[in-house]
N, C-alpha and C positions, 0 to 999 in steps of 0.2 A: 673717726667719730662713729658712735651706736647708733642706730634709730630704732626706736621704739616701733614695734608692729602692732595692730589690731586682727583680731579675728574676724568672718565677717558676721557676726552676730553683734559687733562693737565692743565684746571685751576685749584686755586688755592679753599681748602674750607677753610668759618672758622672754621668750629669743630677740634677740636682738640681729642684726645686720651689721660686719663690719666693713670698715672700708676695703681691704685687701682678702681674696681668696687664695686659695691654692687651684695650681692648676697642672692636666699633664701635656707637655707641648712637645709636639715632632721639631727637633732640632735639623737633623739631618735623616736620610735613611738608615733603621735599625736602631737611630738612639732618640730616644725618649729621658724629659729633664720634670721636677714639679718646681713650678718656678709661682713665685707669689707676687699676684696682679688684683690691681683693682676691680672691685667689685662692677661689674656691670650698671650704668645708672638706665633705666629705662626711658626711653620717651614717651611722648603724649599720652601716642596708644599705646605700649609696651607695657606689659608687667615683668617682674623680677623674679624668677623659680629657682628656688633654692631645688638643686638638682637631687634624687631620690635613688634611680635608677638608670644605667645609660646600656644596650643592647652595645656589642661589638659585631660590627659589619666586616664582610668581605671588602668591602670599600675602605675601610681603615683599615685592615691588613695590607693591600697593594698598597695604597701609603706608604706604610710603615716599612714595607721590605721595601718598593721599586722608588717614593717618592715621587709617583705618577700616575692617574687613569687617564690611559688617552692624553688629550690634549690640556688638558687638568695637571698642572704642575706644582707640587710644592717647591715655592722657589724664595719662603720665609718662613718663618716658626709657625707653626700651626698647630689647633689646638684640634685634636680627631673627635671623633663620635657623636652621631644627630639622630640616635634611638633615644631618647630622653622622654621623662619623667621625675615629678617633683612637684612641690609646695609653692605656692603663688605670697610671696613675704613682702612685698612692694608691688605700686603700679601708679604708671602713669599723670597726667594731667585729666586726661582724657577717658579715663579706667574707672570706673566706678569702685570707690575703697572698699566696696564688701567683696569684690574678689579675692579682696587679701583672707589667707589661709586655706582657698581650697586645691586639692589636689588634681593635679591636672597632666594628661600627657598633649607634648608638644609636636607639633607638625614645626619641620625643622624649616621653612620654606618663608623669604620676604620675598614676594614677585611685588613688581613695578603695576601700582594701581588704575594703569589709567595705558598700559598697553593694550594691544589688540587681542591677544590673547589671552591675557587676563580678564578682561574686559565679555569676551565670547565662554569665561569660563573653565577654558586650560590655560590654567594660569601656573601647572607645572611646565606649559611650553612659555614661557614669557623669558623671553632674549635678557631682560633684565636680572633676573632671578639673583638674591644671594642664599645659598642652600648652608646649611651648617657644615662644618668641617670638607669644604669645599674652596681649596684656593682663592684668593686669601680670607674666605671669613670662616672664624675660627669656631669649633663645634660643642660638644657638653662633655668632654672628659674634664670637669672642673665644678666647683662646687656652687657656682649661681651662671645663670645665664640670662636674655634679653629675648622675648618674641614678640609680636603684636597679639594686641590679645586675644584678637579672633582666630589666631592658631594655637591656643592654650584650651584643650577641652576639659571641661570636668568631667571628673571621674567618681562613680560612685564608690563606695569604701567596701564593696564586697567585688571589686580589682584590684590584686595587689599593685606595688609600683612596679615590680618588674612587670607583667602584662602591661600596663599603663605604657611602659616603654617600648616595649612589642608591637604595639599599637601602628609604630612604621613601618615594619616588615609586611606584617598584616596586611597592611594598607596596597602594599605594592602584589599580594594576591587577588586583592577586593578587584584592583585597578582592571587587572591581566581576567579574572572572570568576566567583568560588564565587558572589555576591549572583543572576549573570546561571544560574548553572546550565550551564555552558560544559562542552562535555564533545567525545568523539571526534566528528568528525563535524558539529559546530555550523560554523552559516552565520551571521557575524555583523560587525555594519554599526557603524560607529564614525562620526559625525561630531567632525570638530575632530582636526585631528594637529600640536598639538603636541605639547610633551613630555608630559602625563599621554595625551593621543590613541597615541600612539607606543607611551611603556608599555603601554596595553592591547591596543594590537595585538599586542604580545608576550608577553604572558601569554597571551593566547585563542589565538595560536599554539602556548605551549607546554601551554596546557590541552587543547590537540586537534582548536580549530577548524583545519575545511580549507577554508572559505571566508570572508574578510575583507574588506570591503569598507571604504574608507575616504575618507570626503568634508570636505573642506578649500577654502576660498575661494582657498586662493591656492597659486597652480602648483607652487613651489620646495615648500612642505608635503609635495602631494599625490606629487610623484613621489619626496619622501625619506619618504615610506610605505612605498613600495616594499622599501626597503632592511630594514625590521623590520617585515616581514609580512603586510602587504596582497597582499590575490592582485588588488583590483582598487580605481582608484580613482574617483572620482565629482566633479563641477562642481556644486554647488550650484545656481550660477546658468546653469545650461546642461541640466545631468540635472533630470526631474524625479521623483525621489528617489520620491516618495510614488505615483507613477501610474508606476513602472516595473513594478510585480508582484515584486516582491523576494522578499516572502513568507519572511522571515529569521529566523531562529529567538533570534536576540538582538540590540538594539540599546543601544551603549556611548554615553553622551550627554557629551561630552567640552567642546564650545564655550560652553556656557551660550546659546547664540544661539534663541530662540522659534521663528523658523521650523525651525530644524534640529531641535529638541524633535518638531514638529508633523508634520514629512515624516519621520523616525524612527519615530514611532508609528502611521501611516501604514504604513509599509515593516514593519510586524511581518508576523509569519504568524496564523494560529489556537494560540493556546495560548503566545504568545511573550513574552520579558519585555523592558522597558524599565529601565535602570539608569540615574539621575541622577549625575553625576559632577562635570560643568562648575557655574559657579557662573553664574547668568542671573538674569532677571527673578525678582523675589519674588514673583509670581501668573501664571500662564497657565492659560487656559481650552483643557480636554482634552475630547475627543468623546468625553462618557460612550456612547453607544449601540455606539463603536467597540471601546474595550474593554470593554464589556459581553457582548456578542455574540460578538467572537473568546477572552474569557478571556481576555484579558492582563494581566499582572502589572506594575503602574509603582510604583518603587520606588526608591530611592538610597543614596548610598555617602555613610556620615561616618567620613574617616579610615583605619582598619583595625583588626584584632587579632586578635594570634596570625597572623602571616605570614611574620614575619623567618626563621624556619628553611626556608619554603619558598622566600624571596628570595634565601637565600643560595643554597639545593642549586641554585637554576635559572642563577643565575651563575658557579656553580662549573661545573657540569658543560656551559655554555656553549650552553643554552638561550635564554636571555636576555644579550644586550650592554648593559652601559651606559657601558664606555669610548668607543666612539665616539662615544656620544653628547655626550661632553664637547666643549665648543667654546672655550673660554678659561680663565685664571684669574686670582687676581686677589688683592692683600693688601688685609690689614686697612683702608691708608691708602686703598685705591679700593673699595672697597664701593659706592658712591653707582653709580658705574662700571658695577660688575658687574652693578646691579642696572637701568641702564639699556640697557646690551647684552643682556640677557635678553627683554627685550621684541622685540628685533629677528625678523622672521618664520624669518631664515636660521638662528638661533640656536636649540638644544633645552636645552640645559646646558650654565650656566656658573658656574663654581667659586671660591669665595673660601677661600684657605690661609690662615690663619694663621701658618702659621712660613714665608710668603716672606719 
């Protein structure tokens, strides 16, 4: 059956809503099927986003090649990608109906209302959490999905939908700056530039840092640092990072890579923090004496919350880009695609549409 939608000014639209979408689902590892499932109905508080734009993550690439992060197992059909953005075409009981038709990007995130951590306001730590395309709940490679309304932001029409969708990458720079203590005047050292490296070059730029340093193994990276904020870049295998005297008042740990961990915390000052961000090694051995002696803070970023209003002001007001940083797009039927162009080092974001 169709349902009729409203704007929210109370005209009337013609699109209509059907009951079955298309969607693209991980069957196994490497193969991806589009399989046609019903349309998401929303709850109380829920509205229905007719999907716009979805970012492909590093997180749906391990997916899709290992069928696992960590303890995180696909171990049923799963639907990948929770970069999303889109058109709000239904909602709730509980929804006020003039939300219907505005465009909005989606914090992919249902934490449990009334846990302790939620409740104190990190409610990306809530034990409860179901996160999109995160075993088993399934994510926005598909063409409607479900969120509570209070994580559907509007977006004003001078962001397109891909930035709209960028919006959670973004988000997980915003997080790693306040985490780092980023402020006017910070000196601060990123290893790893791709695109979460990238985003946080931009945020610590728009937090205030005036000096960025940013170190990448491979050349095309490090000089498209440049273009989002690095004032300077660095060769791993060439600099030696940890015995330069950097003396940096924050380091963004973006590659997951041990040695970059290790010449990172090295390259602190007295009193300086370390923010985990990359996903690395499950154990590495830190020089307790080192940050004992200088007071340093090592610490890490899960996720985000409470950022989307400042991701948006910072791309509104053109702080922060993240339309260039899009590099292709891509429908529902090449997902597998998109998600293998992403890996490429030339590539920072790459976009899968649903309504191509």
């Amino acid at each position: 059956m169709l349902r009729l939608n409203h704007r929210s000014d109370g005209k009337e639209m013609s699109e209509t809503v059907p009951d079955t979408m298309r969607a693209s689902v991980l069957i196994e590892p490497g193969t991806l099927v589009v399989e046609e499932r019903p349309v998401p109905r929303p709850d109380r508080d829920e509205v229905l986003v007719k999907v716009s734009s979805v970012g492909v993550c590093g997180s749906d690439v391990h997916y899709f090649q290992e069928g696992r992060i960590g303890d995180f197992v696909v171990d049923a059909p799963l639907v990948l990608g929770h970069e999303a953005a889109g058109r709000i075409v239904a909602v709730g009981a509980d929804v006020p109906e003039s939300r219907i038709g505005r465009r909005v990007s989606v914090e992919p995130q249902h934490p449990s209302a009334t846990s302790p951590q939620t409740l104190s306001g990190r409610y990306n730590l809530c034990p409860h959490m179901r996160f999109f395309a995160t075993p088993p709940v399934d994510g926005a490679f598909a063409e409607y999905v479900t969120i509570q309304s209070h994580f559907a932001f509007d977006v004003p029409d001078s962001i397109s939908d891909d930035a709209a969708a960028l919006m959670e990458p973004l988000s997980v720079g915003i997080a790693a700056a306040r985490k780092a203590g980023i402020t006017a005047g910070s000196r601060v050292l990123i290893a790893g530039a791709g695109p979460i490296g990238i985003l946080a070059a931009q945020a610590a730029r728009a937090f205030g840092a005036t000096e960025i340093l940013v170190s990448d193994l491979d050349e095309n990276r490090r000089a498209q640092s440049r273009e989002y904020g690095a004032t300077s870049i660095l060769d791993p295998r060439t600099d030696d990072i940890a015995g330069l005297g950097l003396d940096v008042d924050v380091f963004l740990e973006c590659s997951g890579a041990t040695p970059a961990v290790l010449s990172g915390l090295a390259a602190l000052g007295p009193g300086g923090r370390m923010v985990l961000i990359g996903m690395g090694a499950d154990e590495v051995s830190l020089p307790i004496p080192v940050i004992q002696n200088r007071e340093l803070v090592v610490t890490g970023v899960f996720r985000y919350a409470n950022t989307w209003p400042t991701a948006i002001d910072l791309v509104r007001t053109g702080r922060v880009d993240l339309d260039s940083m899009v590099t292709g797009h891509h429908d529902l039927d090449h997902v597998a695609e998109a998600l293998i162009e992403s890996t490429r080092p030339a590539v920072l974001k790459t976009i899968v549409s649903p309504g191509l």
